[in-house]
N, C-alpha and C positions, 0 to 999 in steps of 0.2 A: 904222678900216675905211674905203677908201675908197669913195665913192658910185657909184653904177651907169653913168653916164656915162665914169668915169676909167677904170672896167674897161673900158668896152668900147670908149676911142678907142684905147687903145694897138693897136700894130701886133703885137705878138707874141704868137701864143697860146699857151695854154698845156696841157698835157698834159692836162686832164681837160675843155676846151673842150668841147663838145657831148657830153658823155659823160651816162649819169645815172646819178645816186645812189640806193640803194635802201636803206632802213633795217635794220638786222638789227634779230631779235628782241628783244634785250638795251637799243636805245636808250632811253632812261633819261630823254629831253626827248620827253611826251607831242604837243609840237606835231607834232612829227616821226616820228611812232608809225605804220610800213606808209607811210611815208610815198616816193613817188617823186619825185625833185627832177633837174631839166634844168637843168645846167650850162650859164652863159653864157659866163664869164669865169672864167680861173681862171688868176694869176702868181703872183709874188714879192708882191705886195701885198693876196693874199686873194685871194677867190673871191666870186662868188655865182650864185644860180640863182633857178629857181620852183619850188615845189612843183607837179605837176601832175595828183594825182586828190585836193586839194578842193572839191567845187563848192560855190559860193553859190547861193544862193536868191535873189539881186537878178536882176531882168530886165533887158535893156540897154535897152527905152525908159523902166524906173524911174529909171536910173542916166541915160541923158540929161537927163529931169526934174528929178532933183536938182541937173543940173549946168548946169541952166539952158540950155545950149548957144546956145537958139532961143527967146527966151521970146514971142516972137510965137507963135510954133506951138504955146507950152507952152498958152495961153492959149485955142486953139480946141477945139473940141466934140472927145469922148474918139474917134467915130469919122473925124472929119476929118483926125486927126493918126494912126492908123493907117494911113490913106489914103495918106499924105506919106511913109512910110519902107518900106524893101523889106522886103521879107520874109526875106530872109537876117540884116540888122538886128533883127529883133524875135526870130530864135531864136540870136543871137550870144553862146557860152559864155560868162559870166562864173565865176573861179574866185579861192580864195583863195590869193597866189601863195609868202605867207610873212611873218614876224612882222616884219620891217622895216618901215617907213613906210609900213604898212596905209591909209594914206587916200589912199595914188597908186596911180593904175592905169599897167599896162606893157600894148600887146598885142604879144604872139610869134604871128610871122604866117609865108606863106608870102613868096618874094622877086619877087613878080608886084606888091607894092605897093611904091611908092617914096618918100619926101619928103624935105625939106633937113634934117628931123631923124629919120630914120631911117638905123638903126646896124646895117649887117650883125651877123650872130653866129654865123652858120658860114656854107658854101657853099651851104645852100638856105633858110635861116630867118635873119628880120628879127625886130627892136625898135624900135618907136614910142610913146613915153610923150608924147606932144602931142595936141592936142583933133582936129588936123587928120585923122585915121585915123579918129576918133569922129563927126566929120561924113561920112565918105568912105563910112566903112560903112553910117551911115545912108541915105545917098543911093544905095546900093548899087555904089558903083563902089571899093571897099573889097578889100584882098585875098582867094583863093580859099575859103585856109585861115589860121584866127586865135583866138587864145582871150585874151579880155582875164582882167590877173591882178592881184588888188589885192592890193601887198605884195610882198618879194621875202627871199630867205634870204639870208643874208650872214657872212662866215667872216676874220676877221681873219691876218695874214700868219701861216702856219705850221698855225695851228686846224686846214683840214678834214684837212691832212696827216698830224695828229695824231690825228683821231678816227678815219678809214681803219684808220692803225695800230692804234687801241686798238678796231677791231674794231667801230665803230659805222655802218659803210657798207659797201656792195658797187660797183663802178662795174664799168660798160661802155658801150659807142656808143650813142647816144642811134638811136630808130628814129623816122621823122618820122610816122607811123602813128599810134604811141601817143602823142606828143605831141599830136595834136588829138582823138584816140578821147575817147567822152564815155562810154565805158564805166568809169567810175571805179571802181566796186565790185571789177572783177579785173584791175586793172592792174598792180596790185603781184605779184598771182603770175606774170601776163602776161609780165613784165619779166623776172623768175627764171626762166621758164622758156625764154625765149628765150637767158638766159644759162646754161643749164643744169643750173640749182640746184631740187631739188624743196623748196617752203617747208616740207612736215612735214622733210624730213631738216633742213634751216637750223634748225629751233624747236629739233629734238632735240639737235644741235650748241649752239647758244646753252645750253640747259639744263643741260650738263652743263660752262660753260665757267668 
């Protein structure tokens, strides 16, 4: 499987690019259970996305702490360094984005923020896995809309084509709404229902397949 980067420098996309994934009932990998997943990348060499109604419990001025960023600032009084970050900073989503290399963070943001390593991924949503977005946010000059995601799914060439077929996914056009909604809890039916699907008839289907 290649890594998130190879996906998303090639130039051609791929038919399920910004689409999302929706779990049927039957899925059978509890990580992915009601789960909704936003396609980044998806060729001949595999696929990946984020999952996006896990939220974490970390806050993003824990997660700069950890991450040292600033350890001068780590270092002054608990209100002084509240003082130093915006307030858009201190309520910035963190979410978990998928069982891949869970100790990187990506943010999927809107395309109002730019850098030399920032990776378009469709025509209004961006990808930045570098510290520079982590400062930008803190400082509040960070994009509009973003949800940082630690982890990412990933699908080896042929894989998600094959679970589709065996009936382990739903796809349709990803909407930019519910990719930043912090409304997690009804996302999943959120999704189905925008695509038409009532989830009691999908369960009763799954049940009897």
């Amino acid at each position: 499987m290649l890594g998130i980067e190879d996906h998303l420098s090639r130039r051609k996309r791929g038919c399920l690019d910004g689409h999302f994934l929706v779990a049927m009932p039957g899925m059978n990998d509890e990580r992915f259970e009601r789960s909704v997943i936003f396609v980044c990348a998806h060729s001949d060499d595999g696929a990946m996305g984020f999952i996006l109604n896990r939220p974490q419990p970390l806050g993003f001025e824990e997660l700069l702490e950890n991450l040292d960023l600033d350890s001068h600032a780590r270092r002054k009084a608990d209100s002084t360094r509240k003082v130093g970050m915006s307030e858009c900073a201190r309520d910035f989503p963190i979410q978990f984005g998928g069982p891949v290399d869970t100790g990187r963070g990506f943010v999927l943001h809107s395309d109002d923020y730019m850098s030399e390593s920032t990776m378009p991924v469709n025509d209004d949503l961006c990808l930045t896995a570098t510290v520079d977005i982590l400062r930008a946010i803190k400082d509040g000059c960070g994009p509009a809309r973003g949800v940082m995601l630690l982890g990412y799914a990933g699908w080896a060439p042929g894989q998600l084509e094959a679970e589709i077929s065996a009936n382990a996914w739903l796809s349709c056009p990803a909407r930019d709404e519910i990719v930043f909604d912090r409304d997690h809890s009804s996302k999943y039916d959120r999704v189905l229902h925008h695509m038409g699907v009532s989830p009691a008839m999908l369960s009763m289907e799954a049940g009897h397949a």
